[in-house]
N, C-alpha and C positions, 0 to 999 in steps of 0.2 A: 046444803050444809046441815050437818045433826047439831041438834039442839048443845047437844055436847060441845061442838067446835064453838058453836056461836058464844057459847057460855064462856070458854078459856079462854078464847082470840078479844071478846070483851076486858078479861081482865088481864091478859098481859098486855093487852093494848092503852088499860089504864095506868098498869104500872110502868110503862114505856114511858108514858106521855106525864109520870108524877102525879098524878090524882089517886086520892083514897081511894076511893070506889066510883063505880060505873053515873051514881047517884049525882057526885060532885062534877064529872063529866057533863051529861047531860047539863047540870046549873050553868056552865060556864059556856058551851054552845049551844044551845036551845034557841038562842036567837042572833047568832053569829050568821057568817055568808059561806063559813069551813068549819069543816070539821074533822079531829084526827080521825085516820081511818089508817088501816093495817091488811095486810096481804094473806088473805083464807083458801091460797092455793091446797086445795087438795091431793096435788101431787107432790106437793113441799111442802108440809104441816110444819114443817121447821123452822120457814121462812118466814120471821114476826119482824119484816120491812114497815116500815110506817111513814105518812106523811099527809099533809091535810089537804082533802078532798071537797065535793060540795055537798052538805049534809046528807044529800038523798043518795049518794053511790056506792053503786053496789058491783061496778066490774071495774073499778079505776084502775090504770096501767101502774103495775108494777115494775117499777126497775128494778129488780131485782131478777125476779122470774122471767121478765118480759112477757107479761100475760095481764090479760083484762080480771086481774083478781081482787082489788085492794078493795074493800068493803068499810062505809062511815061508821063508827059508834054507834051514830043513833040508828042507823038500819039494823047492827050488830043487837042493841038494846032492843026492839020492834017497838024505839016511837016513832020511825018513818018508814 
């Protein structure tokens, strides 16, 4: 995924999930057991599916796509 995607799919994924920015995200699951993560299908850029994953995921099944896409915040961010 291009830095680019990482970059927008971060912040439609915050403002999905009601948080300011990426920053306030991170505060509130940094030490949770989930965290929101969102669908970076590159055949469906369109597809901004979301739902909480476990921090470190990086191909979680999308319902939507039905594919191992859905990527955490915090992998989206690279704190994990």
């Amino acid at each position: 995924m291009s830095p680019e995607m990482q970059r927008a799919k971060l912040a439609k994924l915050c403002e999905i999930e009601g948080f300011e920015d990426e920053n306030e995200l991170f505060a509130v699951v940094i030490a949770d057991s989930v965290c929101p993560a969102i669908c970076c299908n590159p055949d469906n850029p369109e597809c901004d599916y979301t739902e909480e994953k476990e921090p470190d995921s990086r191909n979680g099944w999308c319902e939507e796509c039905q594919r191992p896409t859905m990527v955490a915040g915090l992998v989206l961010g690279g704190i994990i």
